[in-house]
MDTraj code that builds the backbone (N, CA, C; nanometers):
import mdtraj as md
import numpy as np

residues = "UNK UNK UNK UNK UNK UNK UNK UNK UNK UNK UNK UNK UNK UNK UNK UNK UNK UNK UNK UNK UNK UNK UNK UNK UNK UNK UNK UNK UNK UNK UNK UNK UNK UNK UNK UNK UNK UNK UNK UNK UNK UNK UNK UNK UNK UNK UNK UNK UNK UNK UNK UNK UNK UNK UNK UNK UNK UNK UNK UNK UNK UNK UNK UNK UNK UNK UNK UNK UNK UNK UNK UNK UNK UNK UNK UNK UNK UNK UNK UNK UNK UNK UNK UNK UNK UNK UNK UNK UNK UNK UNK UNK UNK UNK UNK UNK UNK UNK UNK UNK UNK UNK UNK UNK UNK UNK UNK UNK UNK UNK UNK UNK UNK UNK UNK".split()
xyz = np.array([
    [15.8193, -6.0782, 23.1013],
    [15.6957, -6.0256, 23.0452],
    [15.6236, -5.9410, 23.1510],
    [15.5926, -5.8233, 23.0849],
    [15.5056, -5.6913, 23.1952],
    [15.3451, -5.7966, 23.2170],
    [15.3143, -5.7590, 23.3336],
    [15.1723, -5.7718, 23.3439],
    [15.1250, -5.6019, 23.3227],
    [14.9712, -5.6644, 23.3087],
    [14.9047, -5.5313, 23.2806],
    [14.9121, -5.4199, 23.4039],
    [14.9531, -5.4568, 23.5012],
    [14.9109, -5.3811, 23.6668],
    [15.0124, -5.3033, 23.6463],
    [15.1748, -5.3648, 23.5865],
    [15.2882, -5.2923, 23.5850],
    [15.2502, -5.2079, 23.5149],
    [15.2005, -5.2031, 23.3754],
    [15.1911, -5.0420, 23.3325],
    [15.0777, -4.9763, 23.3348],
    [15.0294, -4.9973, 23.4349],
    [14.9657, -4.8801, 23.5390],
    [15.0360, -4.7575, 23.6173],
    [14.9713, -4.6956, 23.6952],
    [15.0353, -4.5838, 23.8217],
    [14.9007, -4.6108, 23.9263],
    [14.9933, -4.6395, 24.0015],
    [14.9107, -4.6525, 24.1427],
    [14.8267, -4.5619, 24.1990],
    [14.7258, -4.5017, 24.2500],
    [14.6397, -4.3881, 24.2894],
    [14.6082, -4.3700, 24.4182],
    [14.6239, -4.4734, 24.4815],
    [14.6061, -4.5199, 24.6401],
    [14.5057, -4.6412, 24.6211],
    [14.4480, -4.6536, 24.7461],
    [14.3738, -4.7782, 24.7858],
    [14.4282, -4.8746, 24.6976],
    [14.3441, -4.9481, 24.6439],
    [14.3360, -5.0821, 24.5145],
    [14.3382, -5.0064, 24.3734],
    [14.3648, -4.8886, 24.3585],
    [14.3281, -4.8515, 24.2236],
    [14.4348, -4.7972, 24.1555],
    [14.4676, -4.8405, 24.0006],
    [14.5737, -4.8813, 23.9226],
    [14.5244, -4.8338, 23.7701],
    [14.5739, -4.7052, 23.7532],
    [14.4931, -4.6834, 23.6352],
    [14.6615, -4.6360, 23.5121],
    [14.6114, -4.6640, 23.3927],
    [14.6888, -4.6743, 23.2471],
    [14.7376, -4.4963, 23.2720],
    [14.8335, -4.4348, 23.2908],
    [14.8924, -4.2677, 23.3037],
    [14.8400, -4.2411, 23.1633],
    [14.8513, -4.2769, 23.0353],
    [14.7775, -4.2098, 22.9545],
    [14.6022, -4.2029, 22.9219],
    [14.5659, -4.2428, 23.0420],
    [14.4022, -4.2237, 23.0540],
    [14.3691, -4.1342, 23.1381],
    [14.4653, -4.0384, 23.2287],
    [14.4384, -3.9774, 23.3317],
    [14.4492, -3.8410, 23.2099],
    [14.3843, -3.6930, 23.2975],
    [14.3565, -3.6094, 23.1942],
    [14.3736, -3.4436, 23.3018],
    [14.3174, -3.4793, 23.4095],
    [14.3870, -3.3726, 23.5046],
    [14.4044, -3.4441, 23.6424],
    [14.5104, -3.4059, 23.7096],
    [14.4744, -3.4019, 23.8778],
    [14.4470, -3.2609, 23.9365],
    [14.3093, -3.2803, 24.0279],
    [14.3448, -3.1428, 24.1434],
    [14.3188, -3.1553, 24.2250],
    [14.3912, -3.0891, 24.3189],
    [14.3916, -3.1057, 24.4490],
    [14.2496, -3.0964, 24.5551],
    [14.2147, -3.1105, 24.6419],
    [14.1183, -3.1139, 24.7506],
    [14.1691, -3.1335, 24.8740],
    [14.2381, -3.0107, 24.9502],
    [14.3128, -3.0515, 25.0653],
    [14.3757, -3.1674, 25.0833],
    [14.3868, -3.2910, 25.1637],
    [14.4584, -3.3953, 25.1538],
    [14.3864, -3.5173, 25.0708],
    [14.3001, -3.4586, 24.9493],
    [14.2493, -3.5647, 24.8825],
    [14.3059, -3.5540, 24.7320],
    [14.2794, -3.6508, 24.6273],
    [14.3248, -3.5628, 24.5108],
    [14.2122, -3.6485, 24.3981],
    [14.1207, -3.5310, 24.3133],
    [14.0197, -3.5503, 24.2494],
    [14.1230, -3.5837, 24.0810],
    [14.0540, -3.7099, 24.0130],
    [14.1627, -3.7539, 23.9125],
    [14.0420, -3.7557, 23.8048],
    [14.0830, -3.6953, 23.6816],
    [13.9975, -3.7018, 23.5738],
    [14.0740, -3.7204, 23.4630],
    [13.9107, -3.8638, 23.4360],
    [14.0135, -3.9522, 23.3414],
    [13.9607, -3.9118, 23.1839],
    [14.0250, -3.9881, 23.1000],
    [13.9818, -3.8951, 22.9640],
    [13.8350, -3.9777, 22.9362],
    [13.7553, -4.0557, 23.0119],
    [13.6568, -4.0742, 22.9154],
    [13.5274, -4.0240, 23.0653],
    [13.5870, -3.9279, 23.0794],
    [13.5207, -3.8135, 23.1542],
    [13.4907, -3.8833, 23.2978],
    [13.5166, -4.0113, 23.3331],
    [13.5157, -4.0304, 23.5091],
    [13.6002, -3.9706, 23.6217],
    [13.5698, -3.9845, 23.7079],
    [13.6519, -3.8967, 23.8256],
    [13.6620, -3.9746, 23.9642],
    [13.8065, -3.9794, 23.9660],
    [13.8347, -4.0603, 24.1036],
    [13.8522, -3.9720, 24.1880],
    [13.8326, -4.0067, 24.3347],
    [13.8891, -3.8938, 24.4587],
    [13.9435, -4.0539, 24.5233],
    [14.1088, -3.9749, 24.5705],
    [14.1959, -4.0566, 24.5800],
    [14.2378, -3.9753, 24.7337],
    [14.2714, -4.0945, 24.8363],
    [14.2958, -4.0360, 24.9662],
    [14.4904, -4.0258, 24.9740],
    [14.5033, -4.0472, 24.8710],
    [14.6590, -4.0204, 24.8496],
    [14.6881, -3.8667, 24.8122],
    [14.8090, -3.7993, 24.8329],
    [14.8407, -3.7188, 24.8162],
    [14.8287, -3.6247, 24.6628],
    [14.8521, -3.4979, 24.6382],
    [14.9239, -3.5244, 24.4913],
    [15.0338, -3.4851, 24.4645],
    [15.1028, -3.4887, 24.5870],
    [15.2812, -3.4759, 24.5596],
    [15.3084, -3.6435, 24.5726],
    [15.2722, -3.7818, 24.6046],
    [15.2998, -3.8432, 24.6090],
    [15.2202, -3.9254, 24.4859],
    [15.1302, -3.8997, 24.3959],
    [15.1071, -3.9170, 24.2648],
    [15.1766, -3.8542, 24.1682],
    [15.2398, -3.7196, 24.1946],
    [15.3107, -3.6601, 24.0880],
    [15.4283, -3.7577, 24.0662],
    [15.4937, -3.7693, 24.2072],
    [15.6325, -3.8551, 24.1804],
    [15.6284, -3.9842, 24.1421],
    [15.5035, -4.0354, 24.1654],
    [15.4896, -4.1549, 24.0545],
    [15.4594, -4.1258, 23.8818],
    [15.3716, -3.9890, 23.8568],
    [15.3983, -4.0068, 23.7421],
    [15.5173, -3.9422, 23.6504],
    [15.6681, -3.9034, 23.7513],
    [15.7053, -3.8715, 23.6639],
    [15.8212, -3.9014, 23.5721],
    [15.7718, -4.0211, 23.5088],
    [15.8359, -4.0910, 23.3973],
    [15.7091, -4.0577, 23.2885],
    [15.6005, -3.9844, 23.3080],
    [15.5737, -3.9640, 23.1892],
    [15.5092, -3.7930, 23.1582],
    [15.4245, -3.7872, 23.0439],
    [15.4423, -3.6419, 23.0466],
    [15.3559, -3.5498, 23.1097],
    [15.3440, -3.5149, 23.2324],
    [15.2877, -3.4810, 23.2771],
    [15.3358, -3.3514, 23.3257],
    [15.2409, -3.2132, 23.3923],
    [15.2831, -3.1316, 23.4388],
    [15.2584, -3.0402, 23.5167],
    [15.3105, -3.0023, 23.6496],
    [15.1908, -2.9000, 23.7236],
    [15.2338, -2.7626, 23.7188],
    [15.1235, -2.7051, 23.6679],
    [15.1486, -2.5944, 23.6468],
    [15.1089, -2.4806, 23.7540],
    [15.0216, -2.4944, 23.8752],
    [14.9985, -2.4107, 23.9915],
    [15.0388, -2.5411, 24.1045],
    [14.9799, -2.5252, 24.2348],
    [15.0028, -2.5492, 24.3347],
    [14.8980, -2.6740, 24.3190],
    [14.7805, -2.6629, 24.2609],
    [14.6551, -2.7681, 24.2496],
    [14.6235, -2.8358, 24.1877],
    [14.6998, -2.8236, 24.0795],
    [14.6995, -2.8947, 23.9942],
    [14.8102, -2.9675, 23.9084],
    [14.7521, -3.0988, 23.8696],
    [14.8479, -3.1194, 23.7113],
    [14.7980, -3.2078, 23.6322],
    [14.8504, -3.1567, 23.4796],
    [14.7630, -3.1864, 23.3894],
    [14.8737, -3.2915, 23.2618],
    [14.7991, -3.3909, 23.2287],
    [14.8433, -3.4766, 23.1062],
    [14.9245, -3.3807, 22.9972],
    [15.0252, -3.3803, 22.9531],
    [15.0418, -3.2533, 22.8291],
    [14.9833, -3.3605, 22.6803],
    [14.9533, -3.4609, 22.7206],
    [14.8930, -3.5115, 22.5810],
    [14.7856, -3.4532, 22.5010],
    [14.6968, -3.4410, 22.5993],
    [14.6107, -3.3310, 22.6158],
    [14.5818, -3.1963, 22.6166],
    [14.7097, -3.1259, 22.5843],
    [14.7222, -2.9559, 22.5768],
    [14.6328, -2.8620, 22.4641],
    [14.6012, -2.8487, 22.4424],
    [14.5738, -2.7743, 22.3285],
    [14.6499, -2.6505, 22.3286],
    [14.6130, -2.5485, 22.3976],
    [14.6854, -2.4340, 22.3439],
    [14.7322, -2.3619, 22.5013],
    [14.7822, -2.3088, 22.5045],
    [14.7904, -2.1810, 22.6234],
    [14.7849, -1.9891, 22.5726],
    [14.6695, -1.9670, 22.6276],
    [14.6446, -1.7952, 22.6498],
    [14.7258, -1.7123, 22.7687],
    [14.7744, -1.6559, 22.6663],
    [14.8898, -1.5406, 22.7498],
    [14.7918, -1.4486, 22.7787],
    [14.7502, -1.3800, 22.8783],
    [14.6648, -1.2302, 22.9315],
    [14.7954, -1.1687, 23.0306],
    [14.7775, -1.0268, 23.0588],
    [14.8523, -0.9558, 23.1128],
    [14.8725, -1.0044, 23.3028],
    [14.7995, -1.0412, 23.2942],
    [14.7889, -1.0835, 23.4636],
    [14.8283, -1.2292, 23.4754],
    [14.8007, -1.3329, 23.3475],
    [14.7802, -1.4771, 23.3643],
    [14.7893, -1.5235, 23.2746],
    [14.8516, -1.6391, 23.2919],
    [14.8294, -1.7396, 23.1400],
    [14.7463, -1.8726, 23.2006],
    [14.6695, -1.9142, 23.0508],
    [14.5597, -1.9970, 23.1328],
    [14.5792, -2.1132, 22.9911],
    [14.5604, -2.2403, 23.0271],
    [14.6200, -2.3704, 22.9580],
    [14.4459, -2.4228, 22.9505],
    [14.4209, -2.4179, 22.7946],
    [14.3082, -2.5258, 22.7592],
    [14.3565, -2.6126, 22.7145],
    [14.2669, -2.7625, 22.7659],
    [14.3096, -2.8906, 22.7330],
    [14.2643, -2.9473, 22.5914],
    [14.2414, -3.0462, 22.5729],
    [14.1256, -3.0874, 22.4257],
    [14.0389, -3.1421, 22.4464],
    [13.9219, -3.1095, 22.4382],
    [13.8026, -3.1401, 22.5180],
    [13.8009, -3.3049, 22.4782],
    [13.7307, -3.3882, 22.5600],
    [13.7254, -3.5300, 22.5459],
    [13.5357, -3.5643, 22.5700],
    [13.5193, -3.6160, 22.4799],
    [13.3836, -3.6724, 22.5019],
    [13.2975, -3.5206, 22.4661],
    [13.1874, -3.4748, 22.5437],
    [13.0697, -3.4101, 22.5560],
    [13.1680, -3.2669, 22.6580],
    [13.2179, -3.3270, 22.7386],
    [13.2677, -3.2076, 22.9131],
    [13.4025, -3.1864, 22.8628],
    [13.4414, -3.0602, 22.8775],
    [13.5325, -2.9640, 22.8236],
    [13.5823, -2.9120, 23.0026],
    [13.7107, -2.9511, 23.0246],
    [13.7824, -2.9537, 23.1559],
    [13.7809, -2.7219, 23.1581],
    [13.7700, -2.7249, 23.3148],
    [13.7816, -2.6119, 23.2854],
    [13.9360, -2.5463, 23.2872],
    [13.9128, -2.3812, 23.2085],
    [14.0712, -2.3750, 23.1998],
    [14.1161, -2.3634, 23.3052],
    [14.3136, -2.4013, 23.3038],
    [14.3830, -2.4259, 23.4048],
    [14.4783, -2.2829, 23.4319],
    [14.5153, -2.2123, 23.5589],
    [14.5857, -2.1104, 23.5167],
    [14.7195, -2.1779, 23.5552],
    [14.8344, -2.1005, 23.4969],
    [14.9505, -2.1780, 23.4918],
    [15.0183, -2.0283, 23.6004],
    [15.0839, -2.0446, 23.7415],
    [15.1545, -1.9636, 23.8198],
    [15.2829, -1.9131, 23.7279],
    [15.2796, -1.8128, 23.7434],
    [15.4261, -1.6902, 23.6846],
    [15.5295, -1.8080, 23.6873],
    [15.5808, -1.8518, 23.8315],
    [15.7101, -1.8730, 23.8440],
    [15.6971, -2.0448, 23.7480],
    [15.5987, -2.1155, 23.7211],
    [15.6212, -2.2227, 23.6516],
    [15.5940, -2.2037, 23.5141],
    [15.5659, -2.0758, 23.4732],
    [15.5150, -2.0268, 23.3040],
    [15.6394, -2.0351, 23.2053],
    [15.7692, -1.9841, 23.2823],
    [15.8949, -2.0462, 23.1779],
    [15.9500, -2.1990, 23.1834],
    [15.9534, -2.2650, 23.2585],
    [15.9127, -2.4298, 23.2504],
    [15.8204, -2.4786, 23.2092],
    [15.7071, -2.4418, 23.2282],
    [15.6061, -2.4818, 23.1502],
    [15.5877, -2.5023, 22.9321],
    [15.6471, -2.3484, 22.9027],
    [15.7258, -2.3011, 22.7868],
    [15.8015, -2.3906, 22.7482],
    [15.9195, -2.4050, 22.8044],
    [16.0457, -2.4911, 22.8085],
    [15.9911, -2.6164, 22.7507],
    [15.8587, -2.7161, 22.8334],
    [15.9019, -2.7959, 22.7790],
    [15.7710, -2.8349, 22.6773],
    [15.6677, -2.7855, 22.6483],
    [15.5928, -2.8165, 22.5521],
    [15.6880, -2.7347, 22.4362],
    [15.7526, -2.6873, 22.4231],
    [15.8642, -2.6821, 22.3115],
    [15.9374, -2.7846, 22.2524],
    [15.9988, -2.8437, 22.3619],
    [16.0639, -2.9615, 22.3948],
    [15.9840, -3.0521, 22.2776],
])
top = md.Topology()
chain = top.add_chain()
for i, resn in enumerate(residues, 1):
    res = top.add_residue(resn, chain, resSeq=i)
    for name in ("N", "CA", "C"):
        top.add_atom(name, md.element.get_by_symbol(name[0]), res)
traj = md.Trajectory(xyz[None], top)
């Protein structure tokens, strides 16, 4: 039998939060700011290459260098000539701001919200 801690993802320090409550990560030099869907925000002294690789058994995705975002949460993505930029679904009252998604991860990105 799972305890509840197991289906968590670890964040650093003592803190153990449910992967489908998290809503973006971004980066802050060696910190990483975590926003959860009922609009709180952790700053975590852990990495976020070493949070990504914990979350990835589920669906998650980074789409620039600073970020990554829940795809539960996607709403749509805007193609512009310079950029494509990923709105989420707003949660609560605060509407995350949009995310731009880098060229070289825009056909993976594609790939797998197709998927």
């Amino acid at each position: 039998m799972k305890t509840d801690i197991e289906n968590h993802v670890h964040l650093g320090s003592r803190i153990h939060v449910a992967p489908h409550t998290i809503l973006v990560l971004k980066a802050d030099q060696n910190y990483t700011e975590i926003i959860l869907t009922d609009g709180s925000k952790i700053l975590s002294s852990t990495t976020m290459g070493k949070i990504e690789k914990r979350l990835e058994d589920y669906n998650f995705f980074r789409p620039n260098r600073s970020t990554i975002i829940n795809l539960d949460y996607f709403q749509r993505l805007q193609k512009a000539v310079s950029s494509s930029v990923i709105e989420m679904k707003k949660i609560g009252k605060e509407m995350v701001c949009p995310i731009t998604v880098s060229r070289r991860r825009l056909p993976l990105f594609l790939a797998q919200i197709e998927s």
